[in-house]
C-alpha positions as a LaTeX table, in Angstrom:
\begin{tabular}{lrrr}
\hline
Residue & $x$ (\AA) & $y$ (\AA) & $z$ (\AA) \\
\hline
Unk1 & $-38.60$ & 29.35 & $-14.32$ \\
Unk2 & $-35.42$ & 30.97 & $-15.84$ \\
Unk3 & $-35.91$ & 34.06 & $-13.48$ \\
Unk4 & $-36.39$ & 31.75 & $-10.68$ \\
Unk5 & $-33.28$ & 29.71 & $-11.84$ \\
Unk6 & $-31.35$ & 32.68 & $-11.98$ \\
Unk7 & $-32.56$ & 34.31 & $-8.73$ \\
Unk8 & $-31.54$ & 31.20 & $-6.85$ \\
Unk9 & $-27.51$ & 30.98 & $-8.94$ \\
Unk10 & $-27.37$ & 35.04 & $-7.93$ \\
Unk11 & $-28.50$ & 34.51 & $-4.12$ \\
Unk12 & $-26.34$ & 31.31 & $-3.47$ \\
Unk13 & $-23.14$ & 33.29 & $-5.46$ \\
Unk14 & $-23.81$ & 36.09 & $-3.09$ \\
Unk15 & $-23.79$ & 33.87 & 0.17 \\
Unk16 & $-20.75$ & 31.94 & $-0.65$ \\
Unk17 & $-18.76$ & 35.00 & $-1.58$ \\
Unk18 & $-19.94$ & 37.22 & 1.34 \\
Unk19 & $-21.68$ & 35.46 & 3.94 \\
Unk20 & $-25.11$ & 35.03 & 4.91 \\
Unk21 & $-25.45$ & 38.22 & 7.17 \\
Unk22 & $-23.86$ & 40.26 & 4.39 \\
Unk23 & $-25.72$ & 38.61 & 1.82 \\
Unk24 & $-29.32$ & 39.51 & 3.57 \\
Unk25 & $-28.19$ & 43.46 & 3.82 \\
Unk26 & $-28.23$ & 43.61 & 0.30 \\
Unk27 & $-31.66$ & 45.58 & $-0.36$ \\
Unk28 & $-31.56$ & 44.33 & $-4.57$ \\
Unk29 & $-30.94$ & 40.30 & $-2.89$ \\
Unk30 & $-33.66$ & 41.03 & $-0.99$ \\
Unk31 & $-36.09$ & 42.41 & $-3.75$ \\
Unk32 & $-35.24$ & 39.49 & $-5.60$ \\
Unk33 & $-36.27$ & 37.06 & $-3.18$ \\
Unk34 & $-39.67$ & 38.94 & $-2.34$ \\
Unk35 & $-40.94$ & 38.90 & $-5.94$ \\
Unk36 & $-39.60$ & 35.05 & $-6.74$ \\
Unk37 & $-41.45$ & 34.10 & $-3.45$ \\
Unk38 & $-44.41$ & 36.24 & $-4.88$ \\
Unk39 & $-44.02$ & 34.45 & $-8.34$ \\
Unk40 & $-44.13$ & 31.08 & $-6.65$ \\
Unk41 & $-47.25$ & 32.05 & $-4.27$ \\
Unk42 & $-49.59$ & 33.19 & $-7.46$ \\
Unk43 & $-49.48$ & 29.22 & $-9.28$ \\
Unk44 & $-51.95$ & 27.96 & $-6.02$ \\
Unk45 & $-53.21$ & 31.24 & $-5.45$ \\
Unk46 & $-54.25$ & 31.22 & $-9.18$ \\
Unk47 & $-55.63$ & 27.53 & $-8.60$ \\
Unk48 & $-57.37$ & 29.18 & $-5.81$ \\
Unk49 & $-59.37$ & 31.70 & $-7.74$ \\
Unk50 & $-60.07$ & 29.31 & $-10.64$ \\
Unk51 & $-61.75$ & 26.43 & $-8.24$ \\
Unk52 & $-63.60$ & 29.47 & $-6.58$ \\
Unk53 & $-64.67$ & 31.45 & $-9.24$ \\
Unk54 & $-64.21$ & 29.25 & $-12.26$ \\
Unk55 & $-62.00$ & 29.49 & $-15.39$ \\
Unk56 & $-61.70$ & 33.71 & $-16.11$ \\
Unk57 & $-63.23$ & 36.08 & $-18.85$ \\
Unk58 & $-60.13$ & 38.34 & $-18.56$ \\
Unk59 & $-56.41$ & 37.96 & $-18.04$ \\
Unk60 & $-56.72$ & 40.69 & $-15.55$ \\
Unk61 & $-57.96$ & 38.20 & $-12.07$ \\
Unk62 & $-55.65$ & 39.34 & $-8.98$ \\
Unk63 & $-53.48$ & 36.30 & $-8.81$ \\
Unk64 & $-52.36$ & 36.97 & $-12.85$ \\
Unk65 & $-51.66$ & 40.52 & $-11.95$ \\
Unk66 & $-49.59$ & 39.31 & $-9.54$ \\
Unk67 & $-47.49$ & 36.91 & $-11.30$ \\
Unk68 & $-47.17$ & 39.66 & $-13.99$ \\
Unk69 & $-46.28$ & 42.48 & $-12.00$ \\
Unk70 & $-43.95$ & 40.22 & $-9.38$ \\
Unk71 & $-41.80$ & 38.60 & $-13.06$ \\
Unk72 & $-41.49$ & 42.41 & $-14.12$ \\
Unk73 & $-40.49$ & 43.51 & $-10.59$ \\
Unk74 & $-37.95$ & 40.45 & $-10.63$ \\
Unk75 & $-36.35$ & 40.91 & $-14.16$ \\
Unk76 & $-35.82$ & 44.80 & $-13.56$ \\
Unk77 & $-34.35$ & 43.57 & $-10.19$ \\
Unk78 & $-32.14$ & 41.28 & $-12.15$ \\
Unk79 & $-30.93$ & 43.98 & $-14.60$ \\
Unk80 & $-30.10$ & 46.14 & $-11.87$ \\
Unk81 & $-28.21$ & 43.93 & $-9.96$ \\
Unk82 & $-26.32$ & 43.45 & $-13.28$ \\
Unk83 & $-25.38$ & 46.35 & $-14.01$ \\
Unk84 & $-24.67$ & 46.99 & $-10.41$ \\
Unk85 & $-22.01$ & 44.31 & $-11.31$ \\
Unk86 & $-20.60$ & 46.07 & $-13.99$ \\
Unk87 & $-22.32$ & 44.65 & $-16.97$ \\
Unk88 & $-24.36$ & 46.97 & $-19.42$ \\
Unk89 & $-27.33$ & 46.35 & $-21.58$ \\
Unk90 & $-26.39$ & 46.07 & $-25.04$ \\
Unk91 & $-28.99$ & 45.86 & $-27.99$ \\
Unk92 & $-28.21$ & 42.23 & $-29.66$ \\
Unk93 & $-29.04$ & 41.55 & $-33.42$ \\
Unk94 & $-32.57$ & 40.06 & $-32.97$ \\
Unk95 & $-33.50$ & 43.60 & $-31.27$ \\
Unk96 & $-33.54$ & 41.97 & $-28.07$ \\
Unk97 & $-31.50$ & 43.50 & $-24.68$ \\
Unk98 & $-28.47$ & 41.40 & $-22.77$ \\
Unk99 & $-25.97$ & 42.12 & $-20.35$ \\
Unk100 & $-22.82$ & 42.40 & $-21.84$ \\
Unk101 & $-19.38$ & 42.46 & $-19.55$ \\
Unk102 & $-17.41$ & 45.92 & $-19.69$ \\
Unk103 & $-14.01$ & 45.93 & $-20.72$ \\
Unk104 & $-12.11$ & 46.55 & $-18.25$ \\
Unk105 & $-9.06$ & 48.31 & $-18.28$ \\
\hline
\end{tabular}
């Protein structure tokens, strides 16, 4: 939900500030949008497979795959567009990554 949450602020921020035509050209938008829509199609797909083929012996069942492999396609799509912004990853005391602003001079 938070990658969905923040694919949605970052695609309406790009709109506003450089229209909708503009906004479509940009090919990290637009990898953003295919792997939240992806995200959102493997819930019923998953609900699919389960009413078809029952609950699963393995995590590995083609709609999990794809909700695993879309969110990881999606959050390096997110990093990328950050530091496309001029943010950097910065290691934070808990050992975990965030996008810190550069100083700029």
């Amino acid at each position: 939900m938070v990658t969905l949450a923040a694919t949605a602020w970052w695609g309406i921020g790009r709109i506003r500030g450089r229209g909708l035509r503009t906004a479509l050209t940009d090919p990290l938008l637009r990898w953003a949008v295919v792997s939240a829509g992806a995200i959102g199609i493997s819930a019923p797909a998953d609900e699919a497979w389960h009413t078809a083929f029952g609950r699963d012996a393995v995590l590995w069942s083609p709609p999990h795959l794809l909700a695993i492999v879309a969110t990881f396609a999606l959050a390096v799509t997110l990093l990328r567009a950050g530091v496309h912004a001029g943010h950097h990853l910065a290691p934070t005391p808990t050992g975990a990554l965030s996008l810190r602003m550069r100083a700029r001079s």
